[in-house]
C-alpha positions as CSV (number, residue, x, y, z in Angstrom):
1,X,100.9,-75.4,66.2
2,X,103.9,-77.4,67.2
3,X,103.0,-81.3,67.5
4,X,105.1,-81.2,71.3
5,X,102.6,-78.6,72.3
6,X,99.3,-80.3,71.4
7,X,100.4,-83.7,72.9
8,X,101.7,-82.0,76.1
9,X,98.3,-79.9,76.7
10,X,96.5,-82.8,75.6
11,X,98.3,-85.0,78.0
12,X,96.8,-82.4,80.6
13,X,93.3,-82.7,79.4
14,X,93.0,-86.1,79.3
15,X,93.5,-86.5,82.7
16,X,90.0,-83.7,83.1
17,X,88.3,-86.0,80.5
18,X,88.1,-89.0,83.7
19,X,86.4,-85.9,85.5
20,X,84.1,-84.3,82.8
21,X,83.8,-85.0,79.0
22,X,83.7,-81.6,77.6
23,X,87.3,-79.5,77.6
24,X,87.8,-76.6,80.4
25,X,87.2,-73.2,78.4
26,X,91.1,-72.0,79.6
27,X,91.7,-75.1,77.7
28,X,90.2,-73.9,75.0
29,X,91.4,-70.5,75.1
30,X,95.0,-72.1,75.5
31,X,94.4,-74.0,72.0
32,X,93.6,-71.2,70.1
33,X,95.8,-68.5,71.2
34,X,98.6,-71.3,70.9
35,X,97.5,-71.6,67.6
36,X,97.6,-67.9,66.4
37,X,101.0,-67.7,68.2
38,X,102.4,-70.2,66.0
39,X,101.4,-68.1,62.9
40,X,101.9,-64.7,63.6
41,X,102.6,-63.3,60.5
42,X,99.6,-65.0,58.8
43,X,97.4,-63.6,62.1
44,X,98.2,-60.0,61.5
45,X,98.0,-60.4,57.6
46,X,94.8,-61.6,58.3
47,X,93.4,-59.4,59.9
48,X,94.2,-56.4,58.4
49,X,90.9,-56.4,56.5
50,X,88.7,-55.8,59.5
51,X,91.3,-53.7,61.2
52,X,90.8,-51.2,58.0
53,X,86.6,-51.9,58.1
54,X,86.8,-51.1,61.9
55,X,88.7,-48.3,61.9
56,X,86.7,-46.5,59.2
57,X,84.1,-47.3,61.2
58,X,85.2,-45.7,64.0
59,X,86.6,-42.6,61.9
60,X,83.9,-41.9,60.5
61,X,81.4,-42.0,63.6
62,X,83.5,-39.9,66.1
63,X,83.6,-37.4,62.9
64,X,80.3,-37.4,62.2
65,X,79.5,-37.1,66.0
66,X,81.9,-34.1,66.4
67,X,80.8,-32.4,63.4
68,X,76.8,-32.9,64.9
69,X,78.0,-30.7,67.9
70,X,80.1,-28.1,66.1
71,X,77.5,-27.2,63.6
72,X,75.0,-27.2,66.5
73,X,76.9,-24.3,68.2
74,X,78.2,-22.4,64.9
75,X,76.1,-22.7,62.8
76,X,72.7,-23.4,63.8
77,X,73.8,-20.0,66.6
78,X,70.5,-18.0,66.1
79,X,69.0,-18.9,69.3
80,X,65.6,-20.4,70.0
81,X,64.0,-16.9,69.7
82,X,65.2,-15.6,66.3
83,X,64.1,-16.6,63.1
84,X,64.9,-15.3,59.4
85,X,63.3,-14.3,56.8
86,X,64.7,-13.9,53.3
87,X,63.8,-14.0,49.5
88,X,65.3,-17.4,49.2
89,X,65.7,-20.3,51.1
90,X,69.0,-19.7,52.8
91,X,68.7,-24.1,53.6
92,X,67.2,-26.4,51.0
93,X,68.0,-29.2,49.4
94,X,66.2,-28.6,46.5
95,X,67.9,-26.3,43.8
96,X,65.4,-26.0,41.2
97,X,63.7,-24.3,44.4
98,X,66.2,-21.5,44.8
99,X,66.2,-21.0,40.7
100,X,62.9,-20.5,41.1
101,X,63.4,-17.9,44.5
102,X,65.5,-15.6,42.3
103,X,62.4,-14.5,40.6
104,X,61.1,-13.8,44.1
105,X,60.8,-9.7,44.7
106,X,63.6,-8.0,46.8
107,X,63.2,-7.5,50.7
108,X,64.3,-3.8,51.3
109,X,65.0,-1.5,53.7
110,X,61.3,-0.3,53.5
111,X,60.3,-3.8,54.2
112,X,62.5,-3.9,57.3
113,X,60.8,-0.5,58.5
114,X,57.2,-1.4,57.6
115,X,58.0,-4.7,59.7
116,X,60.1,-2.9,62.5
117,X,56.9,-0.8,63.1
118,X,53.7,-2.7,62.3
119,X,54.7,-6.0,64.2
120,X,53.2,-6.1,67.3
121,X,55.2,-9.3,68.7
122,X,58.4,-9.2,67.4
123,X,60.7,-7.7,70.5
124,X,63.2,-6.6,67.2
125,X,63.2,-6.8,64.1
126,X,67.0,-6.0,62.1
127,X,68.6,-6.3,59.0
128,X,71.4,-8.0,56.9
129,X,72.9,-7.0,53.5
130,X,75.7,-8.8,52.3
131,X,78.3,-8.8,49.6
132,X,82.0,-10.2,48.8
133,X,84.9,-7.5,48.0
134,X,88.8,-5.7,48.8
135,X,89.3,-4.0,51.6
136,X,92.7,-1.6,51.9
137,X,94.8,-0.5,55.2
138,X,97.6,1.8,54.8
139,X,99.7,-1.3,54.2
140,X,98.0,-4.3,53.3
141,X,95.0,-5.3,50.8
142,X,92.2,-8.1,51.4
143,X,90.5,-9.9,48.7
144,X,87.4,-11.7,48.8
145,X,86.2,-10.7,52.5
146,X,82.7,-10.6,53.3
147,X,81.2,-7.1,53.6
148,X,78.1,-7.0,55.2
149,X,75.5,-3.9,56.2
150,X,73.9,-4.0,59.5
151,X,71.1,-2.1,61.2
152,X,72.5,-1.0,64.6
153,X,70.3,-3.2,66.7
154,X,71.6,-6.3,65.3
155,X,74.5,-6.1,68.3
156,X,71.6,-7.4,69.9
157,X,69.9,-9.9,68.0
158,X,72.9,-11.7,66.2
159,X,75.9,-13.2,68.1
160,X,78.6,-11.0,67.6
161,X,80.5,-10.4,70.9
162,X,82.9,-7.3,70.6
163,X,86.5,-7.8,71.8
164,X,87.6,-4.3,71.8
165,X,85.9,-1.1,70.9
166,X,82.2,-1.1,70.4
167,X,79.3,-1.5,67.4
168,X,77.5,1.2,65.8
169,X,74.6,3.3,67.0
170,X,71.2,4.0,66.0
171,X,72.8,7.8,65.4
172,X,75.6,6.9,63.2
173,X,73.1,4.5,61.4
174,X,70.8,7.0,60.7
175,X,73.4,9.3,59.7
176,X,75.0,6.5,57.2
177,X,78.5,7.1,59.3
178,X,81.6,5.8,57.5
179,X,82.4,3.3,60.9
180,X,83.0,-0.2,60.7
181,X,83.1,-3.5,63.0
182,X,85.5,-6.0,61.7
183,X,86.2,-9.6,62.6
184,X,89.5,-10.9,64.1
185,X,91.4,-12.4,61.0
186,X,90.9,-8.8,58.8
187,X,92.0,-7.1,62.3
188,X,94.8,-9.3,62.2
189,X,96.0,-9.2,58.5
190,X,95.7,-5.6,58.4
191,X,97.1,-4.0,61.5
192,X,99.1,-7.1,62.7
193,X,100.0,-6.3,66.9
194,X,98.9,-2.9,66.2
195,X,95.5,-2.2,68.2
196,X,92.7,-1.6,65.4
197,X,90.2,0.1,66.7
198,X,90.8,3.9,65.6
199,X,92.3,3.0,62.7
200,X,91.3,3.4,58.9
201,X,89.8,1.1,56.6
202,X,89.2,1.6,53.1
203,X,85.9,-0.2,50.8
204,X,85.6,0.7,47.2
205,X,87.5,3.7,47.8
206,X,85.9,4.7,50.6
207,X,87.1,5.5,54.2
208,X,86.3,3.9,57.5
209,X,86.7,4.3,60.7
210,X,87.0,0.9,62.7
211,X,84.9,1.2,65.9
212,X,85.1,-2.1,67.1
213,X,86.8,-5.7,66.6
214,X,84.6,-9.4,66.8
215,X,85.9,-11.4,69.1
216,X,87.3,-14.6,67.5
217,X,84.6,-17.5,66.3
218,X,86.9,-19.6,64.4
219,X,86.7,-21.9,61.3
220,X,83.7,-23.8,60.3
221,X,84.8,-26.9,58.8
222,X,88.4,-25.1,57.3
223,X,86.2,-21.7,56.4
224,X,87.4,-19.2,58.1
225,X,84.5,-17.6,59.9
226,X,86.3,-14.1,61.4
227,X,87.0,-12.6,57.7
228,X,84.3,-9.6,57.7
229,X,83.7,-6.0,58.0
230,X,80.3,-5.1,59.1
231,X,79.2,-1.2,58.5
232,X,75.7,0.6,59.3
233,X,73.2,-0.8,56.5
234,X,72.8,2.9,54.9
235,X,76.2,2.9,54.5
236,X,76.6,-0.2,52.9
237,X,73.5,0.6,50.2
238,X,75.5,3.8,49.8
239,X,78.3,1.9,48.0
240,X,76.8,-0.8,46.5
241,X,73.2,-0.2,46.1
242,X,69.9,-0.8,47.3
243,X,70.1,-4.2,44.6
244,X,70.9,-6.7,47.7
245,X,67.9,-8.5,49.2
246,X,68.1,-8.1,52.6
247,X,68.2,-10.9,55.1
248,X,65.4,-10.2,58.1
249,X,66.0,-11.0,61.9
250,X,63.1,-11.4,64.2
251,X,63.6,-11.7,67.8
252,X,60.7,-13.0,68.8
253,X,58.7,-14.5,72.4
254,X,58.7,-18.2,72.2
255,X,56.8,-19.9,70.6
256,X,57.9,-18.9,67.2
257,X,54.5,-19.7,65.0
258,X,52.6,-16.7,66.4
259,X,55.4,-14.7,65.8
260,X,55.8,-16.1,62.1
261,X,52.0,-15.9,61.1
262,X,52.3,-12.1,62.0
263,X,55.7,-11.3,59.7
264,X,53.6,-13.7,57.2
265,X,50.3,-11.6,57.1
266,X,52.6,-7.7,57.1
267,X,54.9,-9.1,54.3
268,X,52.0,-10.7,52.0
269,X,49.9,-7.6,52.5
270,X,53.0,-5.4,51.2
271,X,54.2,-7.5,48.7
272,X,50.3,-7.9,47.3
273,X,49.9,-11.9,47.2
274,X,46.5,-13.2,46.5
275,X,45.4,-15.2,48.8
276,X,45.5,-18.5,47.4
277,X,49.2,-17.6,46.2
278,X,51.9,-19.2,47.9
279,X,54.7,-17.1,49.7
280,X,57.7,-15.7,48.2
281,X,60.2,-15.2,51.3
282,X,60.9,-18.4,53.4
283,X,61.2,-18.5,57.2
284,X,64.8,-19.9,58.9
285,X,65.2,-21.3,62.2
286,X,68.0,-22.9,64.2
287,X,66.7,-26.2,63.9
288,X,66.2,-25.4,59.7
289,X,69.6,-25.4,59.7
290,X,70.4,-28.2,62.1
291,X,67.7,-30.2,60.3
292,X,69.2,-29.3,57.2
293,X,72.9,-30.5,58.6
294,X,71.0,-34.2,59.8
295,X,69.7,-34.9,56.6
296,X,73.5,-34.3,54.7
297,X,75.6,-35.8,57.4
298,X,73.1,-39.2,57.7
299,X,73.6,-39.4,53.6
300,X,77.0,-39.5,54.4
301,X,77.1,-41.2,57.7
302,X,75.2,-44.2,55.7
303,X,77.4,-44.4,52.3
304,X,80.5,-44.6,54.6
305,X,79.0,-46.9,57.1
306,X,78.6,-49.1,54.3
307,X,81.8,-48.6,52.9
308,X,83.2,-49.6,56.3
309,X,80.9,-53.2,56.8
310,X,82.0,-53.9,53.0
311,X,85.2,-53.9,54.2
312,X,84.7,-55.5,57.5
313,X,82.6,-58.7,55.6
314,X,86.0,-59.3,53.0
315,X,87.5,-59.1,56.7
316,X,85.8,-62.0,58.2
317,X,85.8,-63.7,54.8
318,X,89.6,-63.9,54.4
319,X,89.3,-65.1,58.1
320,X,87.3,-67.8,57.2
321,X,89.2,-69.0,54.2
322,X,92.4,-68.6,56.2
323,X,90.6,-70.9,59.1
324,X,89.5,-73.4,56.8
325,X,93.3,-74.2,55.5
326,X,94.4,-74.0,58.8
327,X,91.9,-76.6,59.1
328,X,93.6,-78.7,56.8
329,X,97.2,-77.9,57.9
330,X,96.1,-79.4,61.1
331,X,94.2,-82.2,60.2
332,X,96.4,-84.4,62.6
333,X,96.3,-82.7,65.4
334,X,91.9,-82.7,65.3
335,X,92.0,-86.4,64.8
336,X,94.6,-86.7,67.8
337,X,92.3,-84.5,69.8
338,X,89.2,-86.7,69.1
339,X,91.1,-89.9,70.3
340,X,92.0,-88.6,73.5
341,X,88.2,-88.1,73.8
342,X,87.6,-84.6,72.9
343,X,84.0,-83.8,71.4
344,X,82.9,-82.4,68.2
345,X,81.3,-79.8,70.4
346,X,85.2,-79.2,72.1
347,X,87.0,-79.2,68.4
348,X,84.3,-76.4,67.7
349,X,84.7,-74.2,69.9
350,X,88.9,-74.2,69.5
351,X,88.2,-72.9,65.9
352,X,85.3,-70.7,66.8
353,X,87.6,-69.2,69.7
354,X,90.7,-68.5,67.1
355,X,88.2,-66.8,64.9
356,X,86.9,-64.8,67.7
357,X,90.0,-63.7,69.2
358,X,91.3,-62.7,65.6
359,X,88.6,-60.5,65.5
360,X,88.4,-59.3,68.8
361,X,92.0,-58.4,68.4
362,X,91.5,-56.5,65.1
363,X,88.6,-55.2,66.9
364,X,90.4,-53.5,69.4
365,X,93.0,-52.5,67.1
366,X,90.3,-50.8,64.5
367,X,89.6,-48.8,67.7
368,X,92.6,-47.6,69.2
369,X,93.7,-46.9,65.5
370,X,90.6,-44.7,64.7
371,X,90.9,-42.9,67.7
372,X,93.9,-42.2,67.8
373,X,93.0,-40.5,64.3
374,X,90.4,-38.5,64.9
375,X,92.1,-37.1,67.9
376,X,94.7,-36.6,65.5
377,X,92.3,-35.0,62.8
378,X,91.0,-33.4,65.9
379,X,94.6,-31.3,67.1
380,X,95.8,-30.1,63.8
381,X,92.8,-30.0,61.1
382,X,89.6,-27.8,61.5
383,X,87.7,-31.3,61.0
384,X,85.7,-31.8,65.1
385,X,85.9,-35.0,66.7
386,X,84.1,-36.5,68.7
387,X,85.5,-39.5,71.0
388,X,82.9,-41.1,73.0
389,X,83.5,-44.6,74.9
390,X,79.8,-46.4,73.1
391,X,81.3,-45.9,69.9
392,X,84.4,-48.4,71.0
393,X,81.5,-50.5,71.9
394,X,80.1,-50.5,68.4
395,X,83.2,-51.3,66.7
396,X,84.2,-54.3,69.0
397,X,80.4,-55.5,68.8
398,X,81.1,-54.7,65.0
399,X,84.3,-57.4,65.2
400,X,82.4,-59.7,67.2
401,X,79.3,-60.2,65.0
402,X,81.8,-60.7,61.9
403,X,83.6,-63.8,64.1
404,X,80.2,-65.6,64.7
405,X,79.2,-64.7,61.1
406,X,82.0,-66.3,59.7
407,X,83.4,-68.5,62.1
408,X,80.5,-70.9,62.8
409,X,81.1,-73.0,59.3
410,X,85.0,-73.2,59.6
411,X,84.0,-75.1,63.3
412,X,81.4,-77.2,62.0
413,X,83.8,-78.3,59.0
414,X,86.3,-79.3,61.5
415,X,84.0,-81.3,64.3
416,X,82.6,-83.2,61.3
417,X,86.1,-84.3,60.4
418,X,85.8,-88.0,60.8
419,X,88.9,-88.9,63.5
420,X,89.9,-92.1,62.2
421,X,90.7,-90.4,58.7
422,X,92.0,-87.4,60.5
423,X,94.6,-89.6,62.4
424,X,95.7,-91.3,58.8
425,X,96.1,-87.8,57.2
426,X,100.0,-86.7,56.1
């Protein structure tokens, strides 16, 4: 800080001294932001460690938060009155588990039937098969699209909303009709501006009729979630065999338990399970796959969170070493201070006040820079953000913790500097 400066504003706080012995805090405040002033370049330079701790901070809790919602309303879509049941566990985090599932009997069509008609709660009860494969057009081929096979009265268990056209019926079920429902990207891809419904679709060689178009659901995390055809179930194990376990859907009155225990006691008793022998089919909910989704996203939630205070603490540390030369580099200017009868309390809380606007300032610029990026990330990448005013909060709470952390010892250095060896410093 030039010397002119100090001696004029300390020319003006002497004359408060007569009145009261500690300095004004806009005196204070003066000091230090005349101080950082001075040193610009060495300010920003500074700071750049916590600006990069604050803004991964920030990044990575308005993702997280916007992916928490996203997966909430595509994935976890089932309802609160539909459960599954399949031979594996369609969400665990154990994978010697799902080795072991493979061994697990098939659930069939017969098992779909015997549960359609014997359960006495379940409001409906459908089926899913589902597979990966080409489908043709007249003019255009699709690889790796999923193929699925229905029972008709899944249009009103699952989610799928038609945009044009219409689903299957019981009828063409039964009658294992060559129709199909397909999803908005194969629509597109296909038959471009042309309308699809009425048109023909072709599955390993065989020729559909589509009856019906998804409305669009979008991409889940950069997969694209409209790439499907969905045909009558019959169908489907008419081209590729009865060797896919089918996935059950119960639409059930809440609660769910009663519901569960009754699919439970019809499936053990068909499948012959002793009855000290565990299951082998698993139950899915919404919240299995939401709990599922918590338990991933807090493992990464916490290694990034660290990641970002790592960066944050080397941050306030290179703010504290920078303080403490500064400390020396004005060595003078304390010792002038304390002769014109400022405290060690006063000299303490100019240096504590630099550090804490330095970090306030790289505070609110960690902010406004991850923000801006995950409304960035946001507009033109299937990654979901989520801005929300408390987590600006955290990361200027985050900036002001690492300025008291690390800039109490830098001002207790410098009000311990003895003034009359101050004032004989070069």
């Amino acid at each position: 800080m030039p010397h002119s400066t100090v001696v004029s504003v300390m020319a003006r706080a002497r004359v408060r001294y007569n009145c009261q012995r500690m300095l004004l805090p806009q005196d204070t405040l003066r000091l230090a932001m005349g101080a950082l002033w001075a040193h610009k370049l060495r300010t920003a330079l500074t700071l750049l460690g916590l600006v990069i701790g604050v803004t991964s901070l920030i990044l990575v809790m308005t993702l997280i938060q916007g992916a928490n919602g996203y997966v909430e309303s595509k994935i976890a879509n089932l309802g609160p009155d539909i459960f599954q049941v399949s031979k594996e566990p369609l969400a665990s985090k154990d994978f010697n588990e799902v080795l072991r599932a493979r061994r697990h009997k098939d659930l069939t069509s017969d098992d779909w039937r015997a549960l359609r008609d014997a359960c006495r709660l379940c409001l409906g009860v459908g089926a899913v098969a589902e597979t990966n494969g080409r489908v043709r057009s007249e003019a255009q081929s699709l690889s790796d699209v999923v193929i699925r096979g229905e029972t008709a009265n899944m249009s009103a268990i699952s989610t799928l909303e038609i945009a044009s056209g219409r689903f299957f019926s019981e009828g063409e079920q039964r009658a294992a009709a060559p129709v199909a429902v397909v999803g908005g990207e194969v629509a597109d891809k296909l038959y471009g501006a042309r309308p699809a419904v009425g048109k023909t679709l072709r599955v390993l060689g065989a020729e559909f009729t589509v009856i019906g178009v998804n409305a669009p659901i979008g991409s889940l995390l950069g997969q694209d979630q409209d790439n499907f055809v969905v045909v009558p179930l019959p169908t489907f194990e008419k081209l590729f065999g009865g060797r896919n376990s089918l996935i059950l859907h119960v639409k059930s009155p809440l609660p769910l338990p009663a519901t569960e225990d009754e699919v439970r006691l019809i499936l053990r008793s068909r499948r012959h399970l002793a009855v000290d022998s565990a299951d082998d089919f698993y139950f899915a909910t919404a919240d299995t796959y939401l709990d599922l989704w918590k338990d991933i996203s807090s493992v990464f939630f916490l290694v990034f969170v660290l990641i970002s205070l790592v960066a944050s603490a080397v941050g306030g540390i290179v703010i504290m070493n920078i303080t403490l030369v500064s400390i020396s580099e004005r060595t003078r200017e304390i010792g002038l201070r304390r002769s014109v009868g400022a405290t060690q309390l006063d000299i303490a809380r100019q240096f504590l006040a630099e550090v804490m606007a330095q970090c306030l300032l790289g505070g609110l610029t960690g902010v406004s820079l991850g923000f801006a990026i995950a409304v960035a990330l946001n507009q033109f990448t299937p990654f979901p953000a989520a801005v929300k005013p408390w987590v600006a909060l955290v990361g200027l709470g985050l900036a002001s913790a690492i300025a008291l952390i690390f800039g109490v010892y830098p001002a207790a250095r410098a009000a311990r500097l003895d003034p009359v060896v101050a004032l004989r410093a070069d």
